[in-house]
Structure formats: structure tokens, C-alpha cells
MARSEDREN-332189 format. One line per 4 residues: number of its first residue (from 1); their letters; for each residue x, y, z of C-alpha. Coordinates in nm, 3 decimals, decimal comma, padded with zeros to 5 digits. Example, Ala and Ser with C-alpha at 12.3 -4.5 7.8 and 13.67 -1.06 7.14 Angstrom:
<nodes>
1> as> 01,230:-00,450:00,780 ~ 01,367:-00,106:00,714
</nodes>
This chain:
<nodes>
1> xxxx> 00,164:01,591:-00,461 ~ 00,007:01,805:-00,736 ~ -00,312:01,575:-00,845 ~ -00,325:01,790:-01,152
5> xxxx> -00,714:01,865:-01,139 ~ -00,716:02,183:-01,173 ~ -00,982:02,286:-01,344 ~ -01,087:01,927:-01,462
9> xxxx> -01,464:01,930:-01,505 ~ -01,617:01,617:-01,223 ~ -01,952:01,470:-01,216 ~ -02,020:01,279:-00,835
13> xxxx> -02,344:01,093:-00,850 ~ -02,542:01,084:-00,518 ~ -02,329:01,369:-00,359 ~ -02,551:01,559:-00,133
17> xxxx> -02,410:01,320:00,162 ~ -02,204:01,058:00,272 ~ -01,929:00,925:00,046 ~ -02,034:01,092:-00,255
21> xxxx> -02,073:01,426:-00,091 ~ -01,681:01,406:00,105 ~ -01,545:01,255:-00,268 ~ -01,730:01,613:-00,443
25> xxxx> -01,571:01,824:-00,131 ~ -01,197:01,628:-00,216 ~ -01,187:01,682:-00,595 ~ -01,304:02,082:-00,555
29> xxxx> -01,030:02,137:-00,328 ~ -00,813:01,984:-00,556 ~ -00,893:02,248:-00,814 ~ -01,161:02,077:-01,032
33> xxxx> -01,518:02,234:-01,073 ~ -01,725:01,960:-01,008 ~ -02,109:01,906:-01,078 ~ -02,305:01,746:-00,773
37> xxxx> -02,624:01,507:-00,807 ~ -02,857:01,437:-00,612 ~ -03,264:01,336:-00,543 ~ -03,315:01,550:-00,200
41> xxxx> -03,288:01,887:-00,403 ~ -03,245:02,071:-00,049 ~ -03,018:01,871:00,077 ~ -02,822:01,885:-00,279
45> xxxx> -02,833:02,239:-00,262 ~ -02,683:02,316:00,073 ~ -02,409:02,049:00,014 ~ -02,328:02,239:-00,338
49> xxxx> -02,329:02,552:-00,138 ~ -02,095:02,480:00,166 ~ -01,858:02,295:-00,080 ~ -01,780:02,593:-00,274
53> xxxx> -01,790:02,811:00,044 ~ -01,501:02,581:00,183 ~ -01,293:02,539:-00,158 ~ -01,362:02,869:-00,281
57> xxxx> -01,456:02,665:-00,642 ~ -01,747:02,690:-00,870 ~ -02,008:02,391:-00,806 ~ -02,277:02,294:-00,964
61> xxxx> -02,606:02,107:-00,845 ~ -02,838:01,891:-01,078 ~ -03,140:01,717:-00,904 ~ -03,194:01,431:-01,042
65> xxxx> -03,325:01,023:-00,930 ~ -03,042:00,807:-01,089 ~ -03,310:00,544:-01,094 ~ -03,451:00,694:-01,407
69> xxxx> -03,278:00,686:-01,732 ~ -03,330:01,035:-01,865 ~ -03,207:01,189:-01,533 ~ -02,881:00,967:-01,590
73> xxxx> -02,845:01,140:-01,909 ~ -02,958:01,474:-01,795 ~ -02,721:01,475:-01,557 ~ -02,414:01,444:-01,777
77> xxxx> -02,541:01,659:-02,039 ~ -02,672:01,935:-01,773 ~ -02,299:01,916:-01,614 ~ -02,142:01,948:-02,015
81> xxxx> -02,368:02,209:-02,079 ~ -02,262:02,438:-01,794 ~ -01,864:02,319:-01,793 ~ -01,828:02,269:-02,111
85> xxxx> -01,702:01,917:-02,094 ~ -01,672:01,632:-01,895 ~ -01,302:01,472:-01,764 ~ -01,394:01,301:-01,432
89> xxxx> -01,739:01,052:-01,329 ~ -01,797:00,934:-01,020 ~ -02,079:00,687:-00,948 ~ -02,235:00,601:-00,654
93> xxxx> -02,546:00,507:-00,484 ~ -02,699:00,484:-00,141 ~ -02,726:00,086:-00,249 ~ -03,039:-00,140:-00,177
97> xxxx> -03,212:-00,240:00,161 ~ -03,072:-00,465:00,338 ~ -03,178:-00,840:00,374 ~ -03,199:-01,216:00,279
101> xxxx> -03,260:-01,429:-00,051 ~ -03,708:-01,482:00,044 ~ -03,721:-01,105:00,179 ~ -03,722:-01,002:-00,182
105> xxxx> -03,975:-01,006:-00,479 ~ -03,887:-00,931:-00,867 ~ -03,969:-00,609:-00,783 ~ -03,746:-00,550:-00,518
109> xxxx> -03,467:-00,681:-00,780 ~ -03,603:-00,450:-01,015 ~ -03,584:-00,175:-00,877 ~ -03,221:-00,269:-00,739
113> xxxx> -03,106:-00,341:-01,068 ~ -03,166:00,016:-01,150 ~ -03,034:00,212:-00,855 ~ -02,706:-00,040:-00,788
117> xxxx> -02,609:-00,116:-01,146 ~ -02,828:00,097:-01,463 ~ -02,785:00,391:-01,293 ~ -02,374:00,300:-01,348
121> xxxx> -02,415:00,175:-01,702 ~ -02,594:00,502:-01,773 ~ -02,385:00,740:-01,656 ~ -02,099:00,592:-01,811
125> xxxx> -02,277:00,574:-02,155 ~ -02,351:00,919:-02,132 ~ -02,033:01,057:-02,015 ~ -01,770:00,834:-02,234
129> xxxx> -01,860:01,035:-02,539 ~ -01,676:01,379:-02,395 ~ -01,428:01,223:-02,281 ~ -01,313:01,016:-02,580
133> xxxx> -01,330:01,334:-02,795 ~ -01,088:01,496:-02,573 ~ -00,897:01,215:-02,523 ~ -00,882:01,184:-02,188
137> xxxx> -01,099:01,056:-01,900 ~ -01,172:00,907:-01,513 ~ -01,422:00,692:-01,444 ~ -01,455:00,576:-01,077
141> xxxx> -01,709:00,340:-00,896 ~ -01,779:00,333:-00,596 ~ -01,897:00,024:-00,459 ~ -01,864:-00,179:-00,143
145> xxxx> -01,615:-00,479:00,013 ~ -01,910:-00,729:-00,077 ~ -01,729:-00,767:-00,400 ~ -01,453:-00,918:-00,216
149> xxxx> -01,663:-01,054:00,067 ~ -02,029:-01,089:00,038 ~ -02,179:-00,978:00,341 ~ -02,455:-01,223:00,460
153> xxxx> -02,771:-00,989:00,490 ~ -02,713:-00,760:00,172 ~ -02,806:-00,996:-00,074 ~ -02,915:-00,747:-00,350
157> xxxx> -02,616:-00,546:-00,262 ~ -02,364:-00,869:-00,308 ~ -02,538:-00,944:-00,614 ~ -02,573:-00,622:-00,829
161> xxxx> -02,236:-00,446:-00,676 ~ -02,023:-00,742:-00,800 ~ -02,179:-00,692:-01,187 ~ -02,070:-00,296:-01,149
165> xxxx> -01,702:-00,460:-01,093 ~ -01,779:-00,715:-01,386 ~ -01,874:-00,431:-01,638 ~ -01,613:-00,192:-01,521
169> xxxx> -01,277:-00,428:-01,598 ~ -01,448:-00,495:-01,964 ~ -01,492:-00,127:-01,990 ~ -01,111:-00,082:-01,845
173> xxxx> -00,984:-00,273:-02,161 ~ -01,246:-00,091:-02,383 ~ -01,193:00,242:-02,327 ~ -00,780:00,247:-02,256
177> xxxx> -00,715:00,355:-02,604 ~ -00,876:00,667:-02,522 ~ -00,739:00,793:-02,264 ~ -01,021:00,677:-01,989
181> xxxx> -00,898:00,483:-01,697 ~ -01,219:00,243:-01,527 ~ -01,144:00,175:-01,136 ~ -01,352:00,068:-00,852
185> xxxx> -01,321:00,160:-00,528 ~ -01,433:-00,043:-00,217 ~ -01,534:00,060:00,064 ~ -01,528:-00,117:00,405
189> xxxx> -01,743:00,028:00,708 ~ -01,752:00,396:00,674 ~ -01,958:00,600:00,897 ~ -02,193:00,757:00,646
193> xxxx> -02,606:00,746:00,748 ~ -02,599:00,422:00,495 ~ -02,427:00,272:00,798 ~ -02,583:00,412:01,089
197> xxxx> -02,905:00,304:00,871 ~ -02,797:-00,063:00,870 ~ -02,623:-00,056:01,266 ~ -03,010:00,057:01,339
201> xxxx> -03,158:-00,214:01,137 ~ -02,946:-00,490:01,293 ~ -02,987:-00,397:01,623 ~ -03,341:-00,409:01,570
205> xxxx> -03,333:-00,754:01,469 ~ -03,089:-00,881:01,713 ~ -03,216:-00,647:02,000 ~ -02,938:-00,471:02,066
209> xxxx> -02,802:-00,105:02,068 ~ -02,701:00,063:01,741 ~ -02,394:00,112:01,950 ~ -02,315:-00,259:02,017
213> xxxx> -02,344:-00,273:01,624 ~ -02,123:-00,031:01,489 ~ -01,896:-00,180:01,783 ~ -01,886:-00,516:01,590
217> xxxx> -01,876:-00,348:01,216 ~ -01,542:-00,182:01,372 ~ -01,406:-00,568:01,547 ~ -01,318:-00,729:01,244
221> xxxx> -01,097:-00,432:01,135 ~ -00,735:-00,428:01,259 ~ -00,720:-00,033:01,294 ~ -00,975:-00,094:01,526
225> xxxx> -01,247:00,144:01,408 ~ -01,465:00,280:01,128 ~ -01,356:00,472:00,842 ~ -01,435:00,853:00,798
229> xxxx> -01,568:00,920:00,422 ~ -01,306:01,189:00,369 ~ -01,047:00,851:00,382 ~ -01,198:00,728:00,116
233> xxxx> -01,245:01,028:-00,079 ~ -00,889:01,090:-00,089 ~ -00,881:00,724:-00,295 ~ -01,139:00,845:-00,537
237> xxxx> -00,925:01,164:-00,570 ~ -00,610:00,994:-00,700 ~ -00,791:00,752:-00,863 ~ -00,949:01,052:-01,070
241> xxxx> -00,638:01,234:-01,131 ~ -00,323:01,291:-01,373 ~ -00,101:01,089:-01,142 ~ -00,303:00,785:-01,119
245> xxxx> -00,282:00,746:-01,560 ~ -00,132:00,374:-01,520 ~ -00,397:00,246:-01,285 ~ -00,700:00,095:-01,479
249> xxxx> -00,944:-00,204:-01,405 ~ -00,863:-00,195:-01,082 ~ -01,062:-00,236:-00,734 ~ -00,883:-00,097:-00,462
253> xxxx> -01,034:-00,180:-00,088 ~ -01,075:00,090:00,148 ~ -01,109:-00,085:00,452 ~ -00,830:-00,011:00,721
257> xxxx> -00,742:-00,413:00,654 ~ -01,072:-00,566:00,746 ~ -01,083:-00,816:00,430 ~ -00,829:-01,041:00,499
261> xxx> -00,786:-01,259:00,140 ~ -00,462:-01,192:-00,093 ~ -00,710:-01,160:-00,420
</nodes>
């Protein structure tokens, strides 16, 4: 199937790794030229590098801290700038620690707030402009199955990941007229470091093996296993493309069955 994104213009947010790095890799081999963002500027780099080395397609890198609100802009204009437009936004984040309700301070909500949701508000206010003049547009969260099923020690997570799903089915009705499509995407265990990060934690607290941990992340699922990120970056790639124009305010779960309610 021809996606038809060749030569759309993509912006992935938090791409130098993990899911936002294997959703950049997916839409350059489609054929778009896509803009990668990032705060580890090394790291950003050599990602933006190796992705055009294995698509043979122009990339772009912007450092940038998503937590900020001029970096959020930057990053839309920088990628505008250099394209010369904007069809296709990605968001994404490496999401908040991990824990309970009395492990957490205003501060810590704070600063959640900012990475999990503002940095989403953000980069959709910056890149809806572009893509309403041109009539035509893909915007694509990327959140987590704790909007279907909150998951019991990722409070801040459960909390601020849902209001990304409130804002983007208002924003689905909102911006239809236009020619922008708002979906979510939601992931189950994928084995990204965000993972490995958490198995580690856990088995910390519960004295067991990393191992043992992933081992129970993958029990619940009936595939039997963890997900790879390029599964879900094939999602986000259809989501993002000419094919997918009748899908909008949607969140589509990508977790080989593991969530097991009919809403």
C-alpha cells in the first residue's frame, strides 16, 4: 500500500530513541522528510544521521527540551523554516516517573503537567497554523494503554496522559474542516529504555530481577510477549498518511491484545 508520504514534511517529538525515534525511521522510509527533536543533542544527532543513512531521505535535527514553551515553538517553526511547511506532528514524551498518589509534591505535578500534556498543547498550537493554510494535516499522539487502563504505580502518567486523549477528540471535531485528522495512539508494553527503566524500578522494589519483570509486563498479553517500537511505528505511519483521511478522534491500542475491555 502506497501511504502517499512522499515528500510530506513530519515533525516527531522526542525522536532520538525509543518510539519516537522507530515512528521518525517509519515515516522517512515512507518518503516524507521528517524533522527529529530531541534534548540529548548527541544522541539526536546520531539518530538523525543513521535514519537518513538507512532511508536515503533528508532529516533534520532540532535540539530542543519540550518542557519549555519557546522550544515547543522553535521546534515547529525551525522544522517550517528548513521544509518549508509542516503536514505531519507527532508528539511524544519519555512520560513522568513512576509512582503513587503521596510520592508526589506540586512540583512533581508541575513539572509533569509540562512534559506529559503542555508540551502536546504546544506543539499542536504551533503546528495547526501550516497546516490549515494548506489545507491539510496529521496530528498523532502518542500516549500509553493507561488511558484505557490506569496502571497502578504511574499515577502522574494515568492522570496527565488521559487529558492528552481529552484535548485531542475536541481538537478532532475542531480542526476536521481543515483537513487535519487528531488520533491517539496507545501503546501497551514496548521494549523501549522507558520500559527497561520501569522493569528496573519494580524489581527494585519488589526484589526481583528486571527479568522476572518484563516476564510479567509480557503475561497479561495473549501474543505472549512485548512489543518492538517499529510495531507501533507502523500505526503512527498510517495514522499520518493519505490513506488513513477518514480516521479522526480516534485512540487505537497497540498492545498485541493485552487490554481486554470492548470500549
Amino acid at each position: 500500500m502506497d501511504l502517499g508520504l512522499r515528500d510530506k514534511i513530519a515533525l516527531v517529538a522526542a525522536s532520538s530513541k525509543g518510539l519516537g525515534r522507530a515512528c521518525a525511521q517509519a515515516l522517512s522510509a515512507e518518503g516524507a522528510k521528517v524533522a527529529l527533536c530531541a534534548r540529548d543533542e548527541k544522541a539526536l544527532r546520531a539518530a538523525a544521521d543513521e535514519i537518513a543513512r538507512v532511508t536515503a531521505n533528508e532529516v533534520l535535527a532540532i535540539p530542543a527540551d519540550l518542557t519549555h514553551a519557546r522550544d515547543c515553538e522553535r521546534a515547529v517553526r525551525e522544522t517550517v523554516d528548513f521544509f518549508g511547511t509542516l503536514h505531519v506532528l507527532v508528539t511524544n514524551n519519555g512520560g513522568p516517573p513512576a509512582g503513587y498518589f503521596f510520592d508526589f509534591d506540586d512540583n512533581d505535578w508541575y513539572r509533569a503537567v509540562d512534559l506529559t500534556l503542555m508540551s502536546v498543547v504546544r506543539l499542536i498550537r504551533a503546528a495547526v497554523p501550516p497546516m490549515r493554510q494548506q489545507k491539510w494535516g496529521r496530528i498523532v499522539n502518542i500516549t500509553s494503554i493507561s488511558v484505557k487502563e490506569p496502571l497502578d504505580n504511574l499515577i502522574l502518567s494515568n492522570a496527565l496522559r488521559a487529558g492528552v486523549v481529552g484535548l485531542a477528540r475536541t481538537l478532532a471535531n475542531q480542526l476536521a474542516a481543515d483537513g487535519i485528522t487528531v488520533n491517539n495512539v496507545a501503546p501497551g508494553y514496548v521494549l523501549t529504555d522507558r520500559v527497561a527503566s520501569l522493569s528496573q524500578t519494580q524489581a527494585k522494589a519488589q526484589g526481583k530481577s528486571p527479568d522476572d519483570i518484563l516476564a510479567g509486563f509480557a503475561a497479561p498479553v495473549p501474543m505472549g510477549r512485548i512489543g518492538q517500537p517499529e510495531e507501533l511505528a507502523a500505526v503512527v505511519a498510517f495514522l499520518a498518511s493519505e490513506q488513513a483521511a477518514y480516521v479522526n478522534g480516534t485512540t487505537l491500542l497497540v498492545d498485541g491484545g493485552r487490554y481486554k475491555g470492548l470500549m
